[in-house]
LUMZA-303999 format. One record per residue (C-alpha): x, y, z; residue in three letters. Coordinates in steps of 0.5 Angstrom, whole numbers, plus 500, padded with zeros to 3 digits. Layout:
BEGIN
  east  north   up   aa
     X      Y    Z  ALA
...
END
This chain:
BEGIN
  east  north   up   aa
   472    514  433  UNK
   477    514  428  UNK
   480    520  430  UNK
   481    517  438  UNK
   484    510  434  UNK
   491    513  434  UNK
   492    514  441  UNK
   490    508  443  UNK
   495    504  439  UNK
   501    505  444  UNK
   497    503  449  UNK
   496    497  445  UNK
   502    496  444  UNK
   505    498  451  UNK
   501    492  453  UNK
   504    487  448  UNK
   511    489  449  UNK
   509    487  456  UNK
   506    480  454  UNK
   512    479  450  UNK
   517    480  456  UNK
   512    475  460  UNK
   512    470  455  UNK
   520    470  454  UNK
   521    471  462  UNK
   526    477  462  UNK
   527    480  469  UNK
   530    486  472  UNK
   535    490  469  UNK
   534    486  462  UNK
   534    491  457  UNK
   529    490  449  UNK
   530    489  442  UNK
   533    495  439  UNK
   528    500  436  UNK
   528    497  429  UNK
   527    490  432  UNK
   521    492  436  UNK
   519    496  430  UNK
   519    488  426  UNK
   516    485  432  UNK
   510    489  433  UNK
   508    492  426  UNK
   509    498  428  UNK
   513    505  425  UNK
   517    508  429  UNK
   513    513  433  UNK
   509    508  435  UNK
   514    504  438  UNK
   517    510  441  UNK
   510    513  444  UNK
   509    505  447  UNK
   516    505  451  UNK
   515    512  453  UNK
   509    509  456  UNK
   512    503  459  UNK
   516    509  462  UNK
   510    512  465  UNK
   508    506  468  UNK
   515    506  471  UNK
   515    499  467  UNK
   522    501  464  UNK
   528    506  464  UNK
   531    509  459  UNK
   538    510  458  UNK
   543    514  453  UNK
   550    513  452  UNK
   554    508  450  UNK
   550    501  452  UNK
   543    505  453  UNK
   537    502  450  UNK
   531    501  454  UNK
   531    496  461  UNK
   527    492  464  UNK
   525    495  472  UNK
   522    493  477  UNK
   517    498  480  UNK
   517    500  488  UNK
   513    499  493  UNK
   513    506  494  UNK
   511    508  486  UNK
   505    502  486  UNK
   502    505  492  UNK
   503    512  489  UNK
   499    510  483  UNK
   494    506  487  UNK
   493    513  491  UNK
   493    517  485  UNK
   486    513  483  UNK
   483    514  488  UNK
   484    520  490  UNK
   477    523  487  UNK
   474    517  492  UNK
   470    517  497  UNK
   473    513  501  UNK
   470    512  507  UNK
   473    509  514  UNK
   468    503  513  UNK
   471    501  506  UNK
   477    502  509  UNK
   476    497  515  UNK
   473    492  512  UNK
   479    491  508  UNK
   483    491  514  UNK
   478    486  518  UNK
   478    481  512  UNK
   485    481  512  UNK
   489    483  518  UNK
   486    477  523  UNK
   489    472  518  UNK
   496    475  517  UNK
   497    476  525  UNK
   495    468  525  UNK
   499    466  519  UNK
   505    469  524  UNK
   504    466  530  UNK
   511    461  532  UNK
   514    464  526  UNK
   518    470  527  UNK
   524    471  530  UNK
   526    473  537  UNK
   530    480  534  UNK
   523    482  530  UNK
   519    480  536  UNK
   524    485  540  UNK
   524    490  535  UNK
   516    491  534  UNK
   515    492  542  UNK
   521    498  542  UNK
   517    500  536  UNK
   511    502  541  UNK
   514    505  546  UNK
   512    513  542  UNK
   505    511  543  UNK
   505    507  549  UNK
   503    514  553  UNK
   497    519  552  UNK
   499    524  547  UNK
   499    531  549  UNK
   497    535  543  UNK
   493    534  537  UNK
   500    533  533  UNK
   503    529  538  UNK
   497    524  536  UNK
   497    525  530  UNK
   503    522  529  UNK
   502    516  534  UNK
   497    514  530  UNK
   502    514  524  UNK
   506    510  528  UNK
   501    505  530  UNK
   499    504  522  UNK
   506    503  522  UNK
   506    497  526  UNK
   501    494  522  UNK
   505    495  516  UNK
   511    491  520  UNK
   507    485  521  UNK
   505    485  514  UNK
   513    486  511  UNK
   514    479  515  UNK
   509    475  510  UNK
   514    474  506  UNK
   510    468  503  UNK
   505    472  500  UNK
   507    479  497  UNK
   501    480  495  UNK
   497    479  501  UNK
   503    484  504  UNK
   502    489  499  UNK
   495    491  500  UNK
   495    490  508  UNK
   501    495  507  UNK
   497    500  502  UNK
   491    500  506  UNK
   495    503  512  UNK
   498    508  508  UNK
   491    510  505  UNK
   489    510  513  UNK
   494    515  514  UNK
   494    519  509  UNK
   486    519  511  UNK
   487    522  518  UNK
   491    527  514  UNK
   487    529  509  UNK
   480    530  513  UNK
   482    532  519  UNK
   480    525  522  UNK
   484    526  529  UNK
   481    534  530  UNK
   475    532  535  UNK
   481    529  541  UNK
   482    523  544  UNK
   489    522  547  UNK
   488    515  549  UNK
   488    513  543  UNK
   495    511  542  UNK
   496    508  549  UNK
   489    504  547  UNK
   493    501  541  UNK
   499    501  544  UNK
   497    495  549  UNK
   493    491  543  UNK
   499    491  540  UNK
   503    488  545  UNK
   497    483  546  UNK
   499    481  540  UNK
   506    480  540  UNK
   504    475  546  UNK
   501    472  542  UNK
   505    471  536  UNK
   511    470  540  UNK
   507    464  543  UNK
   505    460  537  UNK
   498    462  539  UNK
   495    464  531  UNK
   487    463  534  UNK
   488    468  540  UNK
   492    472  535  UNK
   487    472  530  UNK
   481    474  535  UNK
   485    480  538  UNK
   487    483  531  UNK
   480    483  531  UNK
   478    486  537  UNK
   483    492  536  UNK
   480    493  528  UNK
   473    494  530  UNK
   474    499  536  UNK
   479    503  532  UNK
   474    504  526  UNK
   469    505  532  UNK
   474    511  534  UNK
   475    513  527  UNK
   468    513  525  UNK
   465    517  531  UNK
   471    522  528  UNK
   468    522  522  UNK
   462    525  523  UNK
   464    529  528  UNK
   468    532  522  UNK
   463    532  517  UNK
   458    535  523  UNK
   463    541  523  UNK
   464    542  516  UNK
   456    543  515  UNK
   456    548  522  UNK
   461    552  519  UNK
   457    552  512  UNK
END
């Protein structure tokens, strides 16, 4: 146990530091005590300061900078970065398109709804141009792959326009990801199905309807709909898959 002390105490401290930053309400671009001041204010020696903001570093938390008025910086993570991370954990998951929709069920009928007679007429206009690279039957396995990349890519539009709740946005948006790199990774979309993007397609567009009219119960029902008879879709696929693994075994 004594021998593993040590390499917890700047994890220890990275996790102070970060509490210290919350408590005095730094933001962005803000840049840390010096070396010796943070020496004084955490009780720590130099290494282990140095060691806790190179984890900060690590966590993308903080940036360090040389030269004339360099030190260390308060930044704020990217969107891209935090679902990097988020991906990294699971990747020895086993992830299941069962896991993944009933997050998608639990969360996106309520986003749609939320949207209903609240977005603008120009985003109205821009999500239908959007559908038109998967309002046709895809015409190969790769062109089918990338309409369904481009369908998630819609869910992750809708979700962008809840601004109220970045949370809730996030996680809707990481989930697509995780979808999309899912049908990359297994192989999801070898069995055939080239009307899976028109399928969609036309949800789609129910729900634009929908939001544009105000209708916030119709949208949450179709949203819905279009959930449980995707994930039937991806599910068939998914044994399919693994029936194909074990044949070749």
């Amino acid at each position: 146990m004594t021998g593993s002390t040590p390499r917890r105490r700047p994890y220890q401290l990275a996790e102070t530091i970060k509490g210290w930053i919350v408590e005095r309400e730094l933001s962005p671009g803000d840049r840390l005590p010096g070396e010796a001041e943070l020496m004084e204010i955490l009780g720590a020696s130099k290494g282990t300061v140095r060691e806790s903001t190179r984890v900060l570093e690590a966590q993308g938390l903080v940036e360090t900078r040389t030269g004339p008025g360099g030190g260390v910086f308060i930044r704020e993570m990217s969107e891209s970065r935090a679902i990097s991370l988020l991906s990294h954990y699971l990747y020895f998951k086993d992830i299941s398109i069962r896991d993944i929709y009933q997050i998608r069920l639990a969360l996106e009928p309520e986003l749609v709804a939320s949207l209903a007679g609240q977005v603008e007429a120009s985003e109205i206009a821009r999500l239908r141009q959007s559908l038109a690279s998967y309002a046709e039957p895809a015409c190969d396995l790769d062109a089918e792959r990338q309409q369904h990349i481009d369908s998630l890519d819609f869910h992750e539009q809708l979700a962008q326009l809840s601004g109220g709740n970045p949370l809730l946005s996030f996680i809707i948006r990481f989930t697509a990801q995780v979808l999309s790199d899912l049908t990359v990774y297994r192989r999801l979309y070898e069995p055939g199905d080239h009307h899976i993007g028109p399928a969609g397609c036309q949800y789609h567009a129910w729900l634009l309807d929908a939001i544009e009219a105000g209708d916030g119960e119709r949208a949450r029902t179709l949203m819905r709909e279009h959930l449980l008879e995707a994930q039937a879709v991806m599910h068939d696929n998914e044994a399919q898959v693994r029936r194909g693994f074990l044949n070749e075994g």
